[in-house]
C-alpha positions as CSV (number, residue, x, y, z in Angstrom):
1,X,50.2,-75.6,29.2
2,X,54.0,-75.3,29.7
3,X,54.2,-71.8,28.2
4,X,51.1,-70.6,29.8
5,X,52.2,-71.2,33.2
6,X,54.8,-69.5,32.6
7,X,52.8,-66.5,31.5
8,X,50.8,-66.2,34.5
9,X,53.3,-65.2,36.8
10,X,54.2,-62.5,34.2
11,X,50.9,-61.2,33.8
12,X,50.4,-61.4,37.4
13,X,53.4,-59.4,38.5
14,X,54.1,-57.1,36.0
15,X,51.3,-54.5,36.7
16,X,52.2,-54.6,40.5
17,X,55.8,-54.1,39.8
18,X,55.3,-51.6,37.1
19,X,53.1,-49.4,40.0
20,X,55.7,-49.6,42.3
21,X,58.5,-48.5,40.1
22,X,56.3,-45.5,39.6
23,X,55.5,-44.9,43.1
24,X,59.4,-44.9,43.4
25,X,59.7,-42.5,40.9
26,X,57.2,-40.3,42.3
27,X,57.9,-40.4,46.2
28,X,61.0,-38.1,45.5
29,X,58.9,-35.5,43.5
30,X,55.9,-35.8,46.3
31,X,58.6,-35.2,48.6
32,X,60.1,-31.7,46.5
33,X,56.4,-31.2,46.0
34,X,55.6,-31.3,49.8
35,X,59.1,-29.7,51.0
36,X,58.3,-26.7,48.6
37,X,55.2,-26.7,49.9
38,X,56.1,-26.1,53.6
39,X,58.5,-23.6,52.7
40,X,56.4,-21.7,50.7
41,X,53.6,-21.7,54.0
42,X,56.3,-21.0,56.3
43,X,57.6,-17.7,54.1
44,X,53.9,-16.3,54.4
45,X,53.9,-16.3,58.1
46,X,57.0,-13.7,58.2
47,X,55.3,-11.1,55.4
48,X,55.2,-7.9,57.8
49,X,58.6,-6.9,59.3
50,X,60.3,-6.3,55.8
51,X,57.1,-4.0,54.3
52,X,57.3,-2.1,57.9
53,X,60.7,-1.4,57.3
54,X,60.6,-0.7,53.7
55,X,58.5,1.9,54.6
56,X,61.4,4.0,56.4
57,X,62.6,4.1,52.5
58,X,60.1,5.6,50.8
59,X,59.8,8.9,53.1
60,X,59.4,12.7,52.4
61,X,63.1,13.2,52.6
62,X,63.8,10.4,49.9
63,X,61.3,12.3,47.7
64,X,62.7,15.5,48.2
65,X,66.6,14.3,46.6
66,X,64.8,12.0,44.3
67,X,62.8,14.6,42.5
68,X,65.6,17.3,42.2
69,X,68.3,14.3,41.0
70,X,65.2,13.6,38.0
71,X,64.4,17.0,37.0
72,X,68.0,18.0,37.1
73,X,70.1,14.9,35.5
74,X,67.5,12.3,34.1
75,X,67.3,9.0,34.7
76,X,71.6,9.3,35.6
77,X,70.7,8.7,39.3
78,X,68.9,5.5,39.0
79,X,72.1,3.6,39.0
80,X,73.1,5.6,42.8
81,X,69.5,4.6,43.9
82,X,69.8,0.6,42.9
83,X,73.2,0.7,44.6
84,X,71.6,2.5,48.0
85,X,69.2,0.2,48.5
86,X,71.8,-2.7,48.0
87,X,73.3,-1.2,51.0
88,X,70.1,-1.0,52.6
89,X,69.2,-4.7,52.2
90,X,72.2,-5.7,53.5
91,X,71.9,-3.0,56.7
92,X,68.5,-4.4,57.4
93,X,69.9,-8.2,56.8
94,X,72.1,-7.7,59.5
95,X,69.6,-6.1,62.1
96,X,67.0,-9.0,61.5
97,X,70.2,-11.7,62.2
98,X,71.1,-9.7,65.7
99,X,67.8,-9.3,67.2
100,X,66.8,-12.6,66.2
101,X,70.0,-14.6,67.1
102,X,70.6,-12.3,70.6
103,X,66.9,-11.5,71.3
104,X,68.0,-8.0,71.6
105,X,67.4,-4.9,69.7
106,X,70.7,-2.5,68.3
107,X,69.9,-0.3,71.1
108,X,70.1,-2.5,73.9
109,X,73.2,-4.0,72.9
110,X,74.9,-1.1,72.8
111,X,73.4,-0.3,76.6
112,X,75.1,-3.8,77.7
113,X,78.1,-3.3,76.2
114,X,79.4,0.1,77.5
115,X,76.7,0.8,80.1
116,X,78.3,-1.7,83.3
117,X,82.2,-2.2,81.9
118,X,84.7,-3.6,84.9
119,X,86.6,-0.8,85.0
120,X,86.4,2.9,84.2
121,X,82.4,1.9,84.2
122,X,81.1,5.9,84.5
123,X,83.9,6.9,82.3
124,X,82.2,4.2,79.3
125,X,78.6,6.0,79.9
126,X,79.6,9.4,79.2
127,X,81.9,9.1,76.4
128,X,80.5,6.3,74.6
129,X,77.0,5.1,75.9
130,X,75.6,8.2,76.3
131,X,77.0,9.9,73.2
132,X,75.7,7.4,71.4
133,X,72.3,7.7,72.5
134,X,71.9,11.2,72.3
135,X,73.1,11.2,68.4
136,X,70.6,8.3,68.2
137,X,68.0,10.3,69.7
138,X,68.7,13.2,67.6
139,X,68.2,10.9,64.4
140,X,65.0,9.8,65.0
141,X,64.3,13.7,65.7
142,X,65.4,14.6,62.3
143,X,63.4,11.7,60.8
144,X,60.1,12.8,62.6
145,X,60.9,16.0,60.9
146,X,60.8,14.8,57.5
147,X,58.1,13.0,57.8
148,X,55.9,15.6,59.8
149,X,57.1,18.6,56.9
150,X,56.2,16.0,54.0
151,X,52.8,15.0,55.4
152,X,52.1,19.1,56.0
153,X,52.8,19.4,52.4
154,X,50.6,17.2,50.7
155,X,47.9,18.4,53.0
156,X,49.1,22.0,51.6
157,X,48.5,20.6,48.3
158,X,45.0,18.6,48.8
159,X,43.9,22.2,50.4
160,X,45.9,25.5,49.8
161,X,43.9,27.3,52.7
162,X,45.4,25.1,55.0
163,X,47.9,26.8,57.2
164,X,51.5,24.9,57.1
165,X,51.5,24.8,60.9
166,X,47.9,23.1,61.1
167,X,48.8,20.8,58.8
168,X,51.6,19.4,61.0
169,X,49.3,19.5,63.7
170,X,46.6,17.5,61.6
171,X,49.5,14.7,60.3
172,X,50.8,14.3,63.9
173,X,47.8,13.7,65.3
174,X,46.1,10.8,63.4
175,X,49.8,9.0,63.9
176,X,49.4,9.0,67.3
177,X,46.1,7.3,67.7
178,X,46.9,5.0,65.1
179,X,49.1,3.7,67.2
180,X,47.5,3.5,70.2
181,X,45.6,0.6,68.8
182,X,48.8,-1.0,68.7
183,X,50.2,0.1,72.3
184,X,52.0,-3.3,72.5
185,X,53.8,-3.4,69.0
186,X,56.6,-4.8,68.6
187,X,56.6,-6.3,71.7
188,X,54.1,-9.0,70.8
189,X,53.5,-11.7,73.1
190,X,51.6,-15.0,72.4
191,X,48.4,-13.3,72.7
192,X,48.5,-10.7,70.6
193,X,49.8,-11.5,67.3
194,X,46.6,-10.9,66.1
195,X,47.7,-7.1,66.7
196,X,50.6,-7.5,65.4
197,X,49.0,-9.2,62.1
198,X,46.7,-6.7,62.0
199,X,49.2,-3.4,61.9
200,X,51.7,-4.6,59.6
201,X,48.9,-5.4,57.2
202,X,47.3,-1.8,57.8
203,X,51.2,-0.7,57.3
204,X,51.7,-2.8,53.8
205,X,48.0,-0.9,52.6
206,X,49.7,2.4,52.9
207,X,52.7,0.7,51.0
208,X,50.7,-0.6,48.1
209,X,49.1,2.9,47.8
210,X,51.8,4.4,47.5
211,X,53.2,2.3,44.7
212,X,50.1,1.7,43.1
213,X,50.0,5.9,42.4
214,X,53.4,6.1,40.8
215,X,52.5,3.4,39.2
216,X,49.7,5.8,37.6
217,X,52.1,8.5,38.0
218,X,54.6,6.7,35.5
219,X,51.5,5.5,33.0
220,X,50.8,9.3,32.8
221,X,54.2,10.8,32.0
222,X,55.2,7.9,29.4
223,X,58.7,7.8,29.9
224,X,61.4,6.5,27.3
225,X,62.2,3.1,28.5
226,X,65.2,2.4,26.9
227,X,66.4,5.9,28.8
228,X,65.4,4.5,31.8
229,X,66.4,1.3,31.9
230,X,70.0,2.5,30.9
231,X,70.2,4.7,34.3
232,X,70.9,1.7,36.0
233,X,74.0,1.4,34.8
234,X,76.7,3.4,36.0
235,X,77.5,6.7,33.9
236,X,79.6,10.1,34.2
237,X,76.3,12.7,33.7
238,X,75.7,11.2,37.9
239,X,79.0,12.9,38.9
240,X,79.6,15.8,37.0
241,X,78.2,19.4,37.6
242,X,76.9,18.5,41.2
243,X,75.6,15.2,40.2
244,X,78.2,13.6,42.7
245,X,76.6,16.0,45.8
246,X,73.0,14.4,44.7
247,X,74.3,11.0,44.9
248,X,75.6,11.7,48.3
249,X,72.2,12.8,49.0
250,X,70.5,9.7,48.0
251,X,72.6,7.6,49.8
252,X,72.2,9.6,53.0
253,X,68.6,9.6,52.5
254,X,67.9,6.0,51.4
255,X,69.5,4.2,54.4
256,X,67.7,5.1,57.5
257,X,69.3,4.5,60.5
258,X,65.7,4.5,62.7
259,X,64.6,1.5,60.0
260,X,67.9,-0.3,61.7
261,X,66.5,-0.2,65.3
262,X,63.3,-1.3,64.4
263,X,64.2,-3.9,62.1
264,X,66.3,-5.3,64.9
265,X,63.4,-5.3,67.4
266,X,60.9,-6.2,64.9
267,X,62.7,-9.5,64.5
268,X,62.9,-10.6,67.5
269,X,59.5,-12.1,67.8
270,X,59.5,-16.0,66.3
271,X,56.9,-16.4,63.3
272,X,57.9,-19.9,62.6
273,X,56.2,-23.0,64.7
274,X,58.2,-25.0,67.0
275,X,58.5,-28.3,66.5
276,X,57.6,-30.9,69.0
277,X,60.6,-31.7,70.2
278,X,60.9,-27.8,70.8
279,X,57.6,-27.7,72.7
280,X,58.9,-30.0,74.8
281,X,62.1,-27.6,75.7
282,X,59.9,-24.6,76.0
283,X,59.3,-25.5,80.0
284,X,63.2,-25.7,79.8
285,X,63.4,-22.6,78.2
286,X,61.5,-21.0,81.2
287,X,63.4,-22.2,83.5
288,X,66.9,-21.4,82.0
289,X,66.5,-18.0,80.6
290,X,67.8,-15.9,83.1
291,X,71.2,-18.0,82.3
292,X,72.7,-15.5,79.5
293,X,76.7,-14.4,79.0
294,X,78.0,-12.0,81.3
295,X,77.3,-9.0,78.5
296,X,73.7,-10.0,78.8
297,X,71.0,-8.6,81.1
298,X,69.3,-11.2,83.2
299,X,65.2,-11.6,82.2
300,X,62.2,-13.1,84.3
301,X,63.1,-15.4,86.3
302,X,61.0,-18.7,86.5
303,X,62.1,-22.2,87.0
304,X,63.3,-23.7,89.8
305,X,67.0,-22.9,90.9
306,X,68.3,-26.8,90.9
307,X,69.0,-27.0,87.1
308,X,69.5,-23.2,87.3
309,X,72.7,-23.8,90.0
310,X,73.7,-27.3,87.4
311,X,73.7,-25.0,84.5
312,X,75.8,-22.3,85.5
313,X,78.3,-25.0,86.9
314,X,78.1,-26.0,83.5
315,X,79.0,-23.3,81.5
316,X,76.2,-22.8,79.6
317,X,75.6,-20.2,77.8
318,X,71.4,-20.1,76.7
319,X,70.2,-18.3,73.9
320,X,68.3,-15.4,75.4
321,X,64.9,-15.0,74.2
322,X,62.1,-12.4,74.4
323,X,58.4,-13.0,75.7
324,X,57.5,-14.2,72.3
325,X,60.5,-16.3,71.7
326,X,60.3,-17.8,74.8
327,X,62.1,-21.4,74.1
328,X,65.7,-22.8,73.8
329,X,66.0,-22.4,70.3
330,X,67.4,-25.2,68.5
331,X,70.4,-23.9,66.2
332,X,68.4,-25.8,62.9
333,X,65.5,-23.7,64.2
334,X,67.5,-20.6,64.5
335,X,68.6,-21.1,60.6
336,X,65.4,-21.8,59.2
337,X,63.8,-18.5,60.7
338,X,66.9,-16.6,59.9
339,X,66.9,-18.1,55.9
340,X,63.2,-16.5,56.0
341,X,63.5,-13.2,57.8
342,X,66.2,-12.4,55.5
343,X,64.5,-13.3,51.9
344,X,61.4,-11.3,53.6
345,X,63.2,-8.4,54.2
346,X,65.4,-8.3,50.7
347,X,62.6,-8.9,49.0
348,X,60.1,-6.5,50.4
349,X,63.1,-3.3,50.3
350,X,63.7,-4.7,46.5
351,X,60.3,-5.0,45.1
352,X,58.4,-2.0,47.0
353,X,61.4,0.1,48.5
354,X,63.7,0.5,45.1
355,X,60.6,0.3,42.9
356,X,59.1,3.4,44.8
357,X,62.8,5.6,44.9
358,X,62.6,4.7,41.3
359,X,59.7,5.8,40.7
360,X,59.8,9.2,41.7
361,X,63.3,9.4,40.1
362,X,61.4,8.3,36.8
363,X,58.5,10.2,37.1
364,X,60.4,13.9,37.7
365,X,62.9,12.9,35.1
366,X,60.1,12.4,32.5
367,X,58.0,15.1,33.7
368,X,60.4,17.9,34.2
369,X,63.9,16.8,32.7
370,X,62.5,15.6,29.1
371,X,59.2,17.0,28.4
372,X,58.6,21.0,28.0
373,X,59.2,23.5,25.2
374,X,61.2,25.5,27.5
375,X,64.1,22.6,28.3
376,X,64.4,21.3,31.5
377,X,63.1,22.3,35.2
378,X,65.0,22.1,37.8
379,X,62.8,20.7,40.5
380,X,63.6,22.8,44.2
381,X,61.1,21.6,46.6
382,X,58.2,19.1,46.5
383,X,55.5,22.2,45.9
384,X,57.0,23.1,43.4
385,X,57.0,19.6,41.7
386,X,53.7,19.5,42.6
387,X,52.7,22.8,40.4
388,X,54.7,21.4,37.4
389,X,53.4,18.4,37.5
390,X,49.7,19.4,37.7
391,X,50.4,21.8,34.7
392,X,52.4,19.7,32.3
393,X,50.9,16.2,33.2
394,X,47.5,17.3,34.4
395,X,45.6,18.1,37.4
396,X,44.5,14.1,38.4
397,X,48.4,13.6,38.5
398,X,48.7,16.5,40.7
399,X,46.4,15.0,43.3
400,X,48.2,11.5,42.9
401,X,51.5,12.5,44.0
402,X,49.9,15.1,46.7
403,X,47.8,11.5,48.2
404,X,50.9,9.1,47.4
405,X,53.3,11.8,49.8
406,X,50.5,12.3,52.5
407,X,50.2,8.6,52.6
408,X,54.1,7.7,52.4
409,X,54.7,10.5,55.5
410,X,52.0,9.3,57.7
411,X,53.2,5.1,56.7
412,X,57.3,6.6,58.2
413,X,56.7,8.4,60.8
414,X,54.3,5.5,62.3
415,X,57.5,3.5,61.8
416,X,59.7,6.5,63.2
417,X,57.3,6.8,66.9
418,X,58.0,3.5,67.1
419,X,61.8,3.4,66.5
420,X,62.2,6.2,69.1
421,X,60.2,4.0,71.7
422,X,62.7,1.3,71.2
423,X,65.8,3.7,70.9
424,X,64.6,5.3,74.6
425,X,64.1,1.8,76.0
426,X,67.2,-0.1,74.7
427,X,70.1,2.8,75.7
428,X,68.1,4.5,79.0
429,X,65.8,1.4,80.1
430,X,62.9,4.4,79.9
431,X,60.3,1.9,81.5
432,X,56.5,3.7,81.3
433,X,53.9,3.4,79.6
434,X,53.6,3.4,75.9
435,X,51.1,6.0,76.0
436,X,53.4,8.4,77.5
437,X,56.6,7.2,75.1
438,X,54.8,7.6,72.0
439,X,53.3,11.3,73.4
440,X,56.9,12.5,74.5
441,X,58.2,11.0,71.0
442,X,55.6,12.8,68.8
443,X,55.7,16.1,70.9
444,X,59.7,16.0,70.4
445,X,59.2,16.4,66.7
446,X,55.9,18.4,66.8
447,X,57.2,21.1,68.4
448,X,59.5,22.4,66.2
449,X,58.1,21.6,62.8
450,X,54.7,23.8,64.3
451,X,57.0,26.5,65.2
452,X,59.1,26.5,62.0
453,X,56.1,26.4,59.7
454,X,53.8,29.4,61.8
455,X,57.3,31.5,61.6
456,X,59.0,31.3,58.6
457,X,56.8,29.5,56.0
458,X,56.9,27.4,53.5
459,X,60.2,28.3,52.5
460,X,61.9,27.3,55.9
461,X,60.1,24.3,55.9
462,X,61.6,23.3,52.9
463,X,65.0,24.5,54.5
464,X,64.0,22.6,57.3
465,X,63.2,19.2,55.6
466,X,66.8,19.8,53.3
467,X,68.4,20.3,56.6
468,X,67.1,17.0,57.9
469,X,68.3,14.6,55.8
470,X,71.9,16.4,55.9
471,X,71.5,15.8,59.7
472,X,70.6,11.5,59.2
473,X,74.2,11.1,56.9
474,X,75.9,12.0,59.9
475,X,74.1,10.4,62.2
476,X,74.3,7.0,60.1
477,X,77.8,5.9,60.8
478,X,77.5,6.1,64.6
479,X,74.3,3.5,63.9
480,X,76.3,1.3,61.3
481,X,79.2,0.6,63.1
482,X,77.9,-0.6,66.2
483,X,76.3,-2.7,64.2
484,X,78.7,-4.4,62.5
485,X,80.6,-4.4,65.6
486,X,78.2,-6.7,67.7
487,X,77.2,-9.1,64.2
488,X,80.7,-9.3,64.0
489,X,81.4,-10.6,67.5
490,X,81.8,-14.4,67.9
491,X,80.6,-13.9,71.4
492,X,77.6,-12.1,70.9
493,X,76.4,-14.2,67.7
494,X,77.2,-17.4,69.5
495,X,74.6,-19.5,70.6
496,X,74.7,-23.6,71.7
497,X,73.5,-26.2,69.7
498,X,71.2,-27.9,71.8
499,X,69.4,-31.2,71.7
500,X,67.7,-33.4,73.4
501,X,68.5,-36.3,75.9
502,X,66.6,-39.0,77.0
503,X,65.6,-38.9,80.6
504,X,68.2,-40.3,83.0
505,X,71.4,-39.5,81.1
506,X,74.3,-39.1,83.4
507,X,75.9,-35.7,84.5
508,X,78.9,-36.5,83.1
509,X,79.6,-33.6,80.8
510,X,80.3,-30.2,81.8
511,X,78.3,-28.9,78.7
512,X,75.2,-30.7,79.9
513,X,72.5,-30.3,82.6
514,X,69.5,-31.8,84.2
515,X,66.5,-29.8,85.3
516,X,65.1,-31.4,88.4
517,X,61.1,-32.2,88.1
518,X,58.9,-29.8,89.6
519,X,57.1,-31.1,92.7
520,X,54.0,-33.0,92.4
521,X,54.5,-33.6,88.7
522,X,54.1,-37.3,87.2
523,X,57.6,-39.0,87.4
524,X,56.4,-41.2,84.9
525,X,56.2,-38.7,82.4
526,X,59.9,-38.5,81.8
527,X,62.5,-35.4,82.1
528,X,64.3,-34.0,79.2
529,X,68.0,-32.5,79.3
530,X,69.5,-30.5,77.3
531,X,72.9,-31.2,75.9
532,X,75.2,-28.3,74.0
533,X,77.7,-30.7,72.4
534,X,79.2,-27.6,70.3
535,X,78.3,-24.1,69.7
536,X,77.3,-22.6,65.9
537,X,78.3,-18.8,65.4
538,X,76.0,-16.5,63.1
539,X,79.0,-14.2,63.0
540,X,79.4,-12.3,60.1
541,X,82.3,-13.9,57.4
542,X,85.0,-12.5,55.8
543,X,82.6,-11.5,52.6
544,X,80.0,-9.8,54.9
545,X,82.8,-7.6,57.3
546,X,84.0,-6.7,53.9
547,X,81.3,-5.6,52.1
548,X,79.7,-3.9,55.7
549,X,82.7,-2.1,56.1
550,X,82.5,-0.5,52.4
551,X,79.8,0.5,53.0
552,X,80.9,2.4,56.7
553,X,83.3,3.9,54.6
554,X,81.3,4.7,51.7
555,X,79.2,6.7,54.4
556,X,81.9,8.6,56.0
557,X,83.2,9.7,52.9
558,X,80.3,10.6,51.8
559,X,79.6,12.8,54.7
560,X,83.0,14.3,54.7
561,X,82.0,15.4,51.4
562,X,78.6,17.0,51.8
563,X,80.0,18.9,55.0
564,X,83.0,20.2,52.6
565,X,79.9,21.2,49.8
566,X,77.7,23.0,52.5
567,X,80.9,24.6,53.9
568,X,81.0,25.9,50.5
569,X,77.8,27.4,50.0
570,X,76.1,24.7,47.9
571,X,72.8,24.0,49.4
């Protein structure tokens, strides 16, 4: 009897202790499981932004250096290509950690930084803001032209009786009331990010085609792999005999300086959900917006101007945020929708922009550079690739490159008609309609593709398009260092790390303030203070200003040398 009262307790106790060591075990894997989880849910809410600016990488003019690098040195170039876009990623990084951080775009930084300086204040606006602006302007002019010549093309191509000059017509056109539909985009507000759902899933369709036909493309001209895999690694055929000027090429027309502007503006709009306490602060927010550092313009004004008066006594300096981002942003919060926004954008240039560059670099290389009883052929202009490949690959090829180029120059310049909306409101405050920006944007660079195509042909068109990108290289310094300037400034990438405090906390710090109750409302509700015990900086690091600042100099020099080459005659 002895022993078996002994056993009960055993047989009692065991299984319940034996589940709860297992629930133990489990509760930290639930816990990865469900973490992972919301991470994973929260990633899918910032899909958009980096597809719409991956698109600004897979343009007519990227196509045009491309094709003659692949018909002209193989697969040498694919190293030059993988190291653009690199640069790219880490350009577009950068924008997406301003606009987000600041709550204002590249351009209208540069606007409150040189536009009302203390002294010598019209002195600032002619030699630097002004400047600036009007080499800014000219960018996205040369852009528009690439994409307006490349989309003419292809409709060339679909139909040879197609005049040159109709066919920009035609591509302009259909751009333009595209985005009419989306006369609000980017600035979306609470009530329409359906809108803004909507167009940067239309945008990533036009991606996916895109890719989806070289993809074909590449099935069709059966390159050798091993080649191609090995022109990612750096080799001496890329410099010699005017490999070095086509390198310079592809870096000048893989990083866009318009896809900088927009990807700064783009990311100013919140994706990720605040959290309760966060709702809470969002009244605050309201109410302490118009509270920003002296290099910051004032927005709306609503709240009541008790806590305003307390929080300026205080010091504070608030976290500026647009209509859509319209709460005192916790600095955790801030993190977490930076960690995001970057992977999406890194991510979306490395799996649709570098894939598509490659691509193209692939398909002339195998289509033109290794296949043909006659050698190689030297690829001038994208017609001309369009001829060879219809007669060495066949004529269903022909049509998929003439489709994937229509589509990729109508995807940029959508992108582009946008970035010269928010170039024109950031540096001039250009306050109208959308309407009427988008229709003085698109007649900018209508006007003279039209008259270069009716006058000269397709010849100067192609001049025309070469010319282009030439004009972007030296555009893109002015875009970078500003930049890297204003990520690099602890003041502008500063921001307060705000919490909560219960209600009835004392004034008795000068880094914290109490907004008074409105009247009327319920005092037994509670108040809520905010409290900026320290400030976090999103400044870049040491790493970042170097690696940034190779790359500024990688640009310059390579600009230095394509204006030495043209001034030479090579063309």
């Amino acid at each position: 009897m002895a022993i078996a009262d002994s056993s009960d307790p055993t047989e009692h106790d065991h299984p319940s202790s034996s589940s709860a060591a297992a629930a133990a075990r489990l509760a930290p894997r639930r816990k990865r499981v469900w973490k992972a989880n919301k991470i994973f849910r929260n990633q899918l809410k910032f899909i958009g932004p980096g597809i719409v600016a991956a698109v600004a990488y897979c343009d007519p003019g990227n196509w045009a250096t491309d094709l003659e690098a692949g018909s002209t040195f193989g697969y040498a170039h694919l190293f030059v290509i993988l190291s653009a876009s690199m640069m790219a990623i880490v350009l577009q990084v950068l924008a997406t950690r301003l606009g987000y951080v600041t709550g204002k775009d590249l351009a209208q930084h540069c606007r409150a930084r040189f536009y009302d300086r203390p002294t010598h204040t019209k002195l600032w606006r002619w030699a630097c803001l002004y400047p600036l602006y009007a080499v800014c302007e000219a960018g996205i002019i040369f852009t528009d032209l690439a994409e307006l010549l490349g989309s003419a093309i292809a409709l060339k191509m679909l139909i040879p009786r197609l005049p040159l000059w109709v066919g920009v017509l035609l591509t302009s056109t259909d751009v333009f009331i595209v985005l009419a539909f989306f006369n609000s985009y980017p600035e979306i507000s609470s009530r329409s990010r359906r809108s803004m759902h909507i167009f940067e899933f239309s945008v990533s369709i036009l991606v996916l085609i895109v890719l989806v036909s070289f993809i074909v493309l590449i099935v069709n001209v059966q390159p050798d792999w091993g080649d191609t895999f090995r022109g990612y690694l750096p080799s001496r055929t890329m410099i010699v005999n005017g490999g070095l000027y086509l390198a310079v090429s592809i870096v000048g027309a893989t990083v866009m300086p318009h896809s900088i502007f927009l990807g700064s503006k783009v990311a100013i709009s919140d994706r990720l959900k605040p959290s309760p306490m966060e709702d809470k602060e969002t009244q605050l927010g309201r109410s302490l917006d118009p509270i920003t550092s002296p290099n910051l313009s004032p927005i709306q004004q609503s709240g009541d101007l008790p806590s305003l008066q307390i929080a300026r006594a205080a010091g504070l300096r608030l976290h500026q945020t647009s209509p859509v981002n319209d709460y005192v942003s916790s600095v955790e919060h801030c993190k977490a929708h930076l960690a995001h926004a970057s992977f999406d954008v890194a991510i979306s240039l490395f799996t649709l922009a570098l894939p598509i560059n490659s691509a193209i670099l692939i398909v002339a290389a195998a289509a033109f550079y290794y296949s043909g009883s006659d050698g190689p052929s030297q690829v001038a202009d994208l017609a001309s690739a369009h001829q060879l490949l219809t007669s060495r690959v066949g004529v269903g090829s022909g049509y998929i490159f003439a489709i994937a180029l229509l589509v990729a120059g109508q995807a940029a310049s959508i992108t582009v008609t946008l970035a010269g909306q928010i170039v024109s409101e950031g540096f001039i405050e250009w306050r109208t309609r959308p309407f009427v920006r988008r229709l003085v944007t698109r007649l900018i660079g209508i006007v003279p593709s039209a008259i270069v195509a009716a006058s000269v042909g397709p010849q100067g068109v192609d001049d025309l398009l070469i010319g282009s990108q030439v004009a972007l290289s030296m555009v893109l310094p002015f875009v970078v260092l500003p930049l890297i300037i204003f990520t690099s400034d602890p003041q502008t990438m500063t921001m307060p790390n705000y919490h909560s405090l219960p209600s009835g906390s004392p004034i008795g710090s000068p880094t914290t303030t109490h907004p008074t109750k409105p009247p009327g409302e319920n005092e037994n509700e509670g108040s809520l203070a905010l409290m900026s015990s320290n400030e976090s900086t999103f400044e870049n690091n040491l790493a970042t200003k170097i690696i940034v600042g190779l790359i500024f100099c990688i640009c310059c020099v390579a600009n230095v040398y394509a204006i030495v080459q043209l001034a030479q005659g090579r063309t």
